[in-house]
TIMARPA-536394 format. One line per 3 residues: number of its first residue (from 1); their letters; for each residue x, y, z of C-alpha. Coordinates in pm, whole numbers. Example, Ala and Ser with C-alpha at 12.3 -4.5 7.8 and 13.67 -1.06 7.14 Angstrom:
2
1) as) 1230/-450/780  1367/-106/714
This chain:
116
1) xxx) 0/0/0  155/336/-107  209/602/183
4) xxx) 11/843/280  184/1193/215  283/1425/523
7) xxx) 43/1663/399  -299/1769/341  -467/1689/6
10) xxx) -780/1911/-147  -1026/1786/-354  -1101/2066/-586
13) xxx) -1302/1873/-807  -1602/1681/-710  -1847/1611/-910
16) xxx) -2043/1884/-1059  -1779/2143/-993  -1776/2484/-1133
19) xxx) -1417/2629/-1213  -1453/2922/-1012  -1589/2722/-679
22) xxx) -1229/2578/-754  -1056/2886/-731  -1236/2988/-488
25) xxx) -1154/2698/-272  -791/2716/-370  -771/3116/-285
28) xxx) -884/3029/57  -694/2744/109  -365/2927/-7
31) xxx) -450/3184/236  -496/2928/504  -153/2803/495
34) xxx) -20/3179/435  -158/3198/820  3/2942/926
37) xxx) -115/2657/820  67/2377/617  401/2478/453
40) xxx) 273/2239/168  -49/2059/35  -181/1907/-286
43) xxx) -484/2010/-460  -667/1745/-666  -776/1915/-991
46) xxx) -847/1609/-1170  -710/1567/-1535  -998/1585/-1802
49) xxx) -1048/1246/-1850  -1443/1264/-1749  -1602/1602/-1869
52) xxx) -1434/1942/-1822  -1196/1879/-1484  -910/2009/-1764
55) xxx) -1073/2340/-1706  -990/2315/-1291  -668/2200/-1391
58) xxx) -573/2512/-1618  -735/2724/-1375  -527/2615/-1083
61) xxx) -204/2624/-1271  -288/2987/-1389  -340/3073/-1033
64) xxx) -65/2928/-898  150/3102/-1174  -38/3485/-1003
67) xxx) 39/3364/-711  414/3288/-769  467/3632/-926
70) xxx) 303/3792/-624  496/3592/-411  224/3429/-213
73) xxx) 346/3071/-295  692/2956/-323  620/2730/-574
76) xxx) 390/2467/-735  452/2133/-900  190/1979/-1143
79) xxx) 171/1645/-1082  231/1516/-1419  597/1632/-1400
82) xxx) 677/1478/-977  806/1153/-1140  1098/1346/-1371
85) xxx) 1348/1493/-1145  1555/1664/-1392  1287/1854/-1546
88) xxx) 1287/2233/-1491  966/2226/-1297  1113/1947/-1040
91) xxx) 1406/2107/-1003  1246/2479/-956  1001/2321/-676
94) xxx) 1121/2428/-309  941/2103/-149  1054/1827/-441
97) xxx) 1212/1625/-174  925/1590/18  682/1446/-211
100) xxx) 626/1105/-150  752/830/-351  435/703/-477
103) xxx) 390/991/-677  732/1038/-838  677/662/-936
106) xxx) 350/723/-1066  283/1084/-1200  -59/1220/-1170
109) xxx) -184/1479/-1399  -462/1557/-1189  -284/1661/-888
112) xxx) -92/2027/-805  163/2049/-541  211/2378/-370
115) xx) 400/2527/-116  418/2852/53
């Protein structure tokens, strides 16, 4: 059985989710962990596979990038790239170490690692 990670993981997209209840979600969240709460977390955005989760996805990753230029975040990881250690997006993520092995074995589009 794979290992849980060390942090907390957010399920931005349930079924019958709206892109902007996502953002919503994730502004609050980020702000959350600005104020002390966990240094990192996940966000489940889901991958497009099953009706329009790509939107959450692009959505997420846009905000993250707004939130790296205002410096709210130190960085963000999308999942799809936590399995290839030498690509620029591994190596620019502050927490790379501490995602779990599972996930680095088995990429997952439809996850976002942040940390602030």
């Amino acid at each position: 059985m794979p290992k849980r990670p060390s942090f907390p993981e957010y399920d931005l997209h349930p079924a019958g989710a709206r892109v902007d209840d996502a953002v919503a979600q994730l502004n609050r969240i980020v702000s959350s962990a600005r104020g002390g709460g966990a240094n990192l977390f996940a966000v489940i955005t889901g991958y497009g596979s099953s009706g329009g989760t790509a939107m959450i996805k692009g959505a997420v990753l846009a905000a993250c990038r707004r939130y790296l230029r205002q410096h709210h975040i130190r960085g963000f990881l999308d999942g799809e790239f936590a399995g290839d250690m030498f690509s620029p997006q591994y190596l620019a993520f502050p927490e790379a170490a501490r995602i779990p092995n599972f996930y680095k074995r088995f990429p997952n589009p439809g996850i976002v690692f942040i940390c602030v």
